[in-house]
ZADO-1210 file (C-alpha; in nm, 4 decimals, padded with zeros to 6 digits):
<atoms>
<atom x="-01.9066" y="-01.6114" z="-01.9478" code="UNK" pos="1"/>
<atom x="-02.0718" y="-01.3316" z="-01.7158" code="UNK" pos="2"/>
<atom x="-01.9996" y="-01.5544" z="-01.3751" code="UNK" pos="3"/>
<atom x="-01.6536" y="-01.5813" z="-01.4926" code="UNK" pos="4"/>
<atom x="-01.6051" y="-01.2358" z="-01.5194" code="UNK" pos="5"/>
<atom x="-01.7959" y="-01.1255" z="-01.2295" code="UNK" pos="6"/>
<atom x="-01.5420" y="-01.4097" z="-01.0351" code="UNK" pos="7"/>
<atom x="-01.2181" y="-01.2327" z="-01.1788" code="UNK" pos="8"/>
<atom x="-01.3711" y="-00.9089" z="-01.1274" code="UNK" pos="9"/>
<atom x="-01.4900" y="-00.9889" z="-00.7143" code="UNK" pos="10"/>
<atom x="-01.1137" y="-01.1845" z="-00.7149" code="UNK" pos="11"/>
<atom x="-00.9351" y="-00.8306" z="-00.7268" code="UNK" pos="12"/>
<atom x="-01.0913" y="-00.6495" z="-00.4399" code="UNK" pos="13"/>
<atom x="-00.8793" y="-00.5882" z="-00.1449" code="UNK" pos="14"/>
<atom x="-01.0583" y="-00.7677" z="00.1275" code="UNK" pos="15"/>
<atom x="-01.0205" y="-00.7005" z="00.5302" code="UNK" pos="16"/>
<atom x="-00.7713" y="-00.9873" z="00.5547" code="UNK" pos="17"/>
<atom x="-00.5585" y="-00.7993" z="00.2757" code="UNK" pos="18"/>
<atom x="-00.5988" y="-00.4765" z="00.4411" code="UNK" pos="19"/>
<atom x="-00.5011" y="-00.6138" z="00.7968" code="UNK" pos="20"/>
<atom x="-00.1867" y="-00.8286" z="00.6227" code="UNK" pos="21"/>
<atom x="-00.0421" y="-00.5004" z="00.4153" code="UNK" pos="22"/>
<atom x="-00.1142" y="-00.2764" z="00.7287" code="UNK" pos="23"/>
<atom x="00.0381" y="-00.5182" z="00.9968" code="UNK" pos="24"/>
<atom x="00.1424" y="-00.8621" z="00.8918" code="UNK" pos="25"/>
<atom x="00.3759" y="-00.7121" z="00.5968" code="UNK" pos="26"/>
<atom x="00.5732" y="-00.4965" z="00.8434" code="UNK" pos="27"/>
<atom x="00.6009" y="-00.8224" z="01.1053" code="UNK" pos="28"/>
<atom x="00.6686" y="-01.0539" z="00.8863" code="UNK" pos="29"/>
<atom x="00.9502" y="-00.8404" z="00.6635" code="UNK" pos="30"/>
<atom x="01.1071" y="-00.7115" z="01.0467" code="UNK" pos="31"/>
<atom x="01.1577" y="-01.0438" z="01.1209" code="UNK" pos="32"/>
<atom x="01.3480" y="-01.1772" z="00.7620" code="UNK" pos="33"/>
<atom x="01.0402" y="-01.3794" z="00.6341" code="UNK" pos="34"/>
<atom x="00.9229" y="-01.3776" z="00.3105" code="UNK" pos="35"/>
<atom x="00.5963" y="-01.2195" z="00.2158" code="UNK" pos="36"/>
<atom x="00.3378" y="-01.4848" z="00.3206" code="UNK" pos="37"/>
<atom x="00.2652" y="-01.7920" z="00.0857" code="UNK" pos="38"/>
<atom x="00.0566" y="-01.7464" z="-00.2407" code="UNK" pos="39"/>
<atom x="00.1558" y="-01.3618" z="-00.2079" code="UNK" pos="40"/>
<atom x="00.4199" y="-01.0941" z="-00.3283" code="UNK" pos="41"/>
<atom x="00.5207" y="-00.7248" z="-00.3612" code="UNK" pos="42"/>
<atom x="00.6374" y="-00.5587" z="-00.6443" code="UNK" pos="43"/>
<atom x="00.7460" y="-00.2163" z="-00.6534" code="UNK" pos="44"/>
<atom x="00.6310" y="00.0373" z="-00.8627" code="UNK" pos="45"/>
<atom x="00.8432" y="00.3121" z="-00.9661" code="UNK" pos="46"/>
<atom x="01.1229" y="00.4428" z="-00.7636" code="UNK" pos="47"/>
<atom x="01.1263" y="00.5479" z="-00.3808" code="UNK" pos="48"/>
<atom x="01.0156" y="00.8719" z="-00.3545" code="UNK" pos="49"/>
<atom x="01.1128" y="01.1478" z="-00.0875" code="UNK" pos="50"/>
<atom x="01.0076" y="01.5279" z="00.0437" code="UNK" pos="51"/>
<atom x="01.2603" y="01.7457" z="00.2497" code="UNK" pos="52"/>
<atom x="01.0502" y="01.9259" z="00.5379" code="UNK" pos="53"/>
<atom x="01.3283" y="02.1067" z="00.7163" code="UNK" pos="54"/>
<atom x="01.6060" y="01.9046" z="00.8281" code="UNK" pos="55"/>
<atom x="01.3813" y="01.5641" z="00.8129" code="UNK" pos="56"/>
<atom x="01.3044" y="01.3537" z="00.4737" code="UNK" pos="57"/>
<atom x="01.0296" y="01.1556" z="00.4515" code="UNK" pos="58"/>
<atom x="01.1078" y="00.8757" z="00.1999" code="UNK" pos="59"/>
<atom x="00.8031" y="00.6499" z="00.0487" code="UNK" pos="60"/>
<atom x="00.7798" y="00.3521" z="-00.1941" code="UNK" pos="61"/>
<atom x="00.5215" y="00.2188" z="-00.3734" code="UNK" pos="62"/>
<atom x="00.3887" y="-00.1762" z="-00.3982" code="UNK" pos="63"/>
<atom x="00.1957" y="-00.4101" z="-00.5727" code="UNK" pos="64"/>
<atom x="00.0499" y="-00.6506" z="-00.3156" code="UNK" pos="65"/>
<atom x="-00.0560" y="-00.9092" z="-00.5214" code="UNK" pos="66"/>
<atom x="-00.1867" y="-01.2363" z="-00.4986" code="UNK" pos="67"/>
<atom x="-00.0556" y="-01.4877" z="-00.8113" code="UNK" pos="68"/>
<atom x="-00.0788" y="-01.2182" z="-01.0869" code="UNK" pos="69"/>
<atom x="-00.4182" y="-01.0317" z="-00.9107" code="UNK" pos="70"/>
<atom x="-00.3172" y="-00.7038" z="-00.7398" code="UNK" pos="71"/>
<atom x="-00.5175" y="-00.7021" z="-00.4434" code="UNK" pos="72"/>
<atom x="-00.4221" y="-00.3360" z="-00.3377" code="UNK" pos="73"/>
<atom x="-00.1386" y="-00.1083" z="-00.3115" code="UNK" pos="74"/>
<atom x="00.1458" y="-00.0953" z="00.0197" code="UNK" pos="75"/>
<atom x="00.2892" y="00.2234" z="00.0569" code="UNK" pos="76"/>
<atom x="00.5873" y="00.1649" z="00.3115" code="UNK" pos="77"/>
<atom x="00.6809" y="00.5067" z="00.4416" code="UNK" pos="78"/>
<atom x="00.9290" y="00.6406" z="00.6639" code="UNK" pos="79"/>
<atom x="01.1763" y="00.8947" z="00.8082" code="UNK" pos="80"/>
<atom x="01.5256" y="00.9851" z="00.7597" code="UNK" pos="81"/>
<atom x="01.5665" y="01.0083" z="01.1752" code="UNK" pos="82"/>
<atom x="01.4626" y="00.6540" z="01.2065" code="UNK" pos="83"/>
<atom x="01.4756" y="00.4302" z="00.9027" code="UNK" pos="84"/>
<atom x="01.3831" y="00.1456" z="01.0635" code="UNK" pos="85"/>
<atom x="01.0577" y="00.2620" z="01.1998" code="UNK" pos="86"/>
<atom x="00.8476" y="00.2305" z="00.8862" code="UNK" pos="87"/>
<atom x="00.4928" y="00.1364" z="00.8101" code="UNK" pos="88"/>
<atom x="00.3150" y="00.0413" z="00.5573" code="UNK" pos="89"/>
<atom x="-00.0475" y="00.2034" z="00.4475" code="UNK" pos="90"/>
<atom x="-00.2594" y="00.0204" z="00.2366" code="UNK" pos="91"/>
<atom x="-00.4536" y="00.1714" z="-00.0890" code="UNK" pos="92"/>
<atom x="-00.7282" y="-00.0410" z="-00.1633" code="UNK" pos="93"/>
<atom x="-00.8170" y="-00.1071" z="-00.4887" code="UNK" pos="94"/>
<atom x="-01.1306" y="00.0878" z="-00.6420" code="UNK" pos="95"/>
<atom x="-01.3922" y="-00.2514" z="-00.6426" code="UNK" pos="96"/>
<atom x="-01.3222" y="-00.2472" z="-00.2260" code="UNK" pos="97"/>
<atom x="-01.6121" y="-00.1574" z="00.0530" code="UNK" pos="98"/>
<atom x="-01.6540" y="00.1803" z="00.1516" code="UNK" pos="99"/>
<atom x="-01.5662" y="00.0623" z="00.5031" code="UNK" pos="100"/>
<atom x="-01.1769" y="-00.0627" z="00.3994" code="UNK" pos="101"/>
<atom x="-01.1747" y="00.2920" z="00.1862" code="UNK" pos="102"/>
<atom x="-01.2745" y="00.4668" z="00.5367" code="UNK" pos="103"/>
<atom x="-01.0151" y="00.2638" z="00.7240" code="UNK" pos="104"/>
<atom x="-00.7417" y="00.4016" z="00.4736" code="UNK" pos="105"/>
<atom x="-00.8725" y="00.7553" z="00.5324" code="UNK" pos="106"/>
<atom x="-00.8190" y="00.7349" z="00.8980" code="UNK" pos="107"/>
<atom x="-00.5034" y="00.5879" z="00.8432" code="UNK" pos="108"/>
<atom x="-00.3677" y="00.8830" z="00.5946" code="UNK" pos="109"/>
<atom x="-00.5281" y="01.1009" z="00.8118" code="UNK" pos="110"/>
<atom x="-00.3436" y="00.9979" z="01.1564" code="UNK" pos="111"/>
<atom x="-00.0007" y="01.0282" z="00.9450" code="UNK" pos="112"/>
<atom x="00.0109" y="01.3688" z="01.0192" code="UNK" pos="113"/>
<atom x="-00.0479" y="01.6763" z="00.7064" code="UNK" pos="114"/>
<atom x="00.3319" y="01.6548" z="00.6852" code="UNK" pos="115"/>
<atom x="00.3047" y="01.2754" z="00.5040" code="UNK" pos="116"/>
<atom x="00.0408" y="01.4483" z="00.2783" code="UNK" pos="117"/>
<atom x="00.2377" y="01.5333" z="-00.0190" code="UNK" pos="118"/>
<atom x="00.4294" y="01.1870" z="00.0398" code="UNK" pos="119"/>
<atom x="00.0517" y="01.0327" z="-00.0099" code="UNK" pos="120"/>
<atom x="-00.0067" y="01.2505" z="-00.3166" code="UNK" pos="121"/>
<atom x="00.3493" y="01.1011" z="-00.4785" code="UNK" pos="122"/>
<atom x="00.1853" y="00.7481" z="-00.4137" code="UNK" pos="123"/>
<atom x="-00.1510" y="00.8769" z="-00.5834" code="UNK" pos="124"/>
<atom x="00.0089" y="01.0231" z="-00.9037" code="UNK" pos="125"/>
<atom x="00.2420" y="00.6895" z="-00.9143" code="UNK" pos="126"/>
<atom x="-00.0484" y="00.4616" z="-00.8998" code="UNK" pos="127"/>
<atom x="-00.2727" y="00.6928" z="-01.1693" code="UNK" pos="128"/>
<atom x="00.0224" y="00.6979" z="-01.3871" code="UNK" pos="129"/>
<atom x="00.0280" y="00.3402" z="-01.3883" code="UNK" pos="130"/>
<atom x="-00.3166" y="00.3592" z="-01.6019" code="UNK" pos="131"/>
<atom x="-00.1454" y="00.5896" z="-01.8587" code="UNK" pos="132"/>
</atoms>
């Protein structure tokens, strides 16, 4: 019973491949009209979220990336109102993941720019919330 756990438990970290497929692969393969890749899916959580600095609106939704019925981590697709098109997506690892994916989405929040900051804290009180 313990290895079975431990399995389901070790099953739901987001792994390097996950982090590399929400931060790049998602993107390329949704900008080119495939599906999310095999065995895999999105589902979003809550509504799409958005700040007004100045004239510009940053705009954010929220994901599931999940594997079967295991979420593997979070996508957060974010974007402008000046160029809709040009999104990305960050990925928020799930607690159970190394320290070194947990860096990685540091740097990444980080490089966004303080402006994308309160559009990261929407994602965090969506994904707490979630727990409630």
């Amino acid at each position: 019973m313990a290895m079975f756990i431990l399995i389901c438990f070790a099953n739901a970290q987001t792994s390097w491949q996950d982090y590399r497929y929400v931060t790049a692969g998602l993107k390329d393969d949704l900008s080119k009209g495939k599906n999310v890749k095999e065995g895999y899916s999105i589902v979003k959580i809550g509504t799409e979220s958005s700040v007004s600095a100045g004239t510009l609106k940053r705009n954010a939704q929220l994901y599931y990336f999940k594997k079967g019925q295991t979420t593997k981590a979070f996508a957060l697709q974010v974007w402008d109102t000046n160029n809709p098109n040009n999104y990305s997506f960050i990925c928020i690892p799930t607690s159970d993941a190394d320290t070194d994916i947990w860096k990685a989405t540091f740097t990444d929040i980080n490089a966004a720019g303080k402006e994308w900051h309160i559009v990261f804290a929407w994602a965090l009180a969506t994904v707490v919330s979630q727990k409630l």
